[in-house]
C-alpha positions in Angstrom: -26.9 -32.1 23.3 -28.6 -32.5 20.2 -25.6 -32.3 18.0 -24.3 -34.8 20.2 -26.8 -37.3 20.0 -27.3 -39.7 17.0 -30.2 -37.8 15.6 -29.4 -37.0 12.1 -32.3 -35.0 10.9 -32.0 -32.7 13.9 -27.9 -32.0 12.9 -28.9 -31.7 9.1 -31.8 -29.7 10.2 -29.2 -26.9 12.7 -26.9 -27.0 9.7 -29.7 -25.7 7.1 -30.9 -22.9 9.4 -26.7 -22.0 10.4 -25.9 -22.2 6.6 -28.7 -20.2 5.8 -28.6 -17.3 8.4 -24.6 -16.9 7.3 -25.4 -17.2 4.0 -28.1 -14.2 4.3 -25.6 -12.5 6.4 -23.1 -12.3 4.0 -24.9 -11.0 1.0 -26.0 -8.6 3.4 -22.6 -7.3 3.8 -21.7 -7.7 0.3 -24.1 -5.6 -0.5 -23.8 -2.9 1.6 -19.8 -2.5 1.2 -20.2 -2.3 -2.6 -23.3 0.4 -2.1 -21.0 2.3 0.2 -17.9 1.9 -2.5 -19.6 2.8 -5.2 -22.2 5.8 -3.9 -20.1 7.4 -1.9 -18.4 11.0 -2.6 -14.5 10.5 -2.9 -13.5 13.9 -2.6 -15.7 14.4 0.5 -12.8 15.5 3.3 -10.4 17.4 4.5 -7.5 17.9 2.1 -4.2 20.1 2.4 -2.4 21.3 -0.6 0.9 19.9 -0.6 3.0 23.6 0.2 0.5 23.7 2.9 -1.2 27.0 1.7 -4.6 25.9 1.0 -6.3 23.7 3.1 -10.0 22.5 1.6 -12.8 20.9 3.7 -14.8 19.5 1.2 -18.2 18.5 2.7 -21.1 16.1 2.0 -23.4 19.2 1.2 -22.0 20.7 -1.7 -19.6 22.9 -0.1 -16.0 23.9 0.5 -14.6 25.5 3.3 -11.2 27.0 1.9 -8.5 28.3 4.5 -5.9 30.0 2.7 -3.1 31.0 4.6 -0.8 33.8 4.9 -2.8 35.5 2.3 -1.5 39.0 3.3 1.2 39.7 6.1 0.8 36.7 8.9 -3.2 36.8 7.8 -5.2 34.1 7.4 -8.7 33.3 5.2 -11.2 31.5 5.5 -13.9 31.6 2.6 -17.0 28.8 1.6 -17.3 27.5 -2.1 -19.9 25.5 -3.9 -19.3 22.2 -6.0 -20.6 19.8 -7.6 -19.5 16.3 -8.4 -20.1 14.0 -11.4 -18.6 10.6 -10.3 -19.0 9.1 -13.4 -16.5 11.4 -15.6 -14.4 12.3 -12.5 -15.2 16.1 -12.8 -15.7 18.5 -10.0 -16.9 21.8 -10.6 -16.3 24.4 -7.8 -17.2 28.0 -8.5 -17.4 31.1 -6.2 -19.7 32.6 -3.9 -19.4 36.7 -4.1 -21.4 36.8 -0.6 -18.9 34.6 0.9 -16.1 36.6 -0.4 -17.4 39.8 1.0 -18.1 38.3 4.2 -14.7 36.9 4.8 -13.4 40.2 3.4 -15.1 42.0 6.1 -13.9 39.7 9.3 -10.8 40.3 7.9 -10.7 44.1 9.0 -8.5 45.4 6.4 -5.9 42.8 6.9 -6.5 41.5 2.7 -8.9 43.1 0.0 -11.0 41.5 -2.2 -8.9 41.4 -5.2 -6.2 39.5 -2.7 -8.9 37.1 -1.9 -9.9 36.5 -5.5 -7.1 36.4 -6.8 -6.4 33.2 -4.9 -9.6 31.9 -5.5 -9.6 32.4 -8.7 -7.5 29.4 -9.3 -9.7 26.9 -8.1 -13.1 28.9 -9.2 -13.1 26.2 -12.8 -13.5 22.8 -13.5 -11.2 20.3 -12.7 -10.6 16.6 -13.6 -10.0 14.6 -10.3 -8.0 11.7 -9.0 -7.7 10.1 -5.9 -4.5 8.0 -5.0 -4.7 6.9 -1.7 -4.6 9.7 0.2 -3.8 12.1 -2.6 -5.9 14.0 -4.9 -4.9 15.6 -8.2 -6.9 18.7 -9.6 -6.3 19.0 -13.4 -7.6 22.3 -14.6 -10.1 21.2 -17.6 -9.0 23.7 -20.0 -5.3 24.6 -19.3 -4.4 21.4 -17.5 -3.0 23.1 -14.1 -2.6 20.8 -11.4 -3.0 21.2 -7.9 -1.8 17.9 -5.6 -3.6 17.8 -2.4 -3.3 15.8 1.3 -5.9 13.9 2.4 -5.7 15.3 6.3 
């Protein structure tokens, strides 16, 4: 009723506090869509390689979970990595874990050896330039320039 009435400092009074308040609320937004876009990890996910062999779930905690399959006759693995990210320069550096290794090497029960198991790892123990395109992800080897092209799943 009081926007309906004639009193004129009341409305210009409701408009200040509604301008304000959605003002305020705004910036608020603003603010926290461009901390979240620009803090955030990118290659945080789960990514598939695009001949579906290697699957990566890159988490929030420095680690990757890599499943590999049919490593060795119908056998999967499953082994954890470490990584680090430098946002800035686009690098991720992901290197082994030899305690990892052994322990999927012993689930497996014979199915793979270690050398089978490193020498898939091997290829992604380095440092890599990244890209993200939508919901692909480039690896270039830093010193060779290999590329591996993953999915984001």
């Amino acid at each position: 009723m009081i926007i309906a009435g004639n009193d004129e400092a009341k409305r210009s009074k409701i408009w200040r506090v509604v301008t304000l308040v959605s003002s305020v609320l705004i910036i608020l937004i603003a603010v926290y869509l461009l901390t979240r876009m620009f803090t955030t990890n990118p290659v945080v996910g789960n990514w598939e390689s695009e001949d579906a062999t290697i699957a990566l779930k890159i988490e929030k905690n420095d680690t990757i979970q890599v499943d590999i399959t049919d490593i060795a006759e119908n056998t999967d693995a499953a082994v954890e990595m470490n990584y680090s990210v430098d946002m800035k320069s686009k690098i991720i550096t992901i290197t082994k874990d030899e305690e990892q290794i052994d322990k999927a090497v012993e689930k497996a029960d014979g199915a793979y050896t270690k050398e089978d198991l490193e020498n898939v790892l091997d290829d992604l123990d380095s440092s890599f330039s990244y890209s993200i395109d939508g919901n692909q992800m480039t690896l270039t080897e830093r010193e060779y320039g290999e590329q591996f092209t993953f999915i984001r799943k």
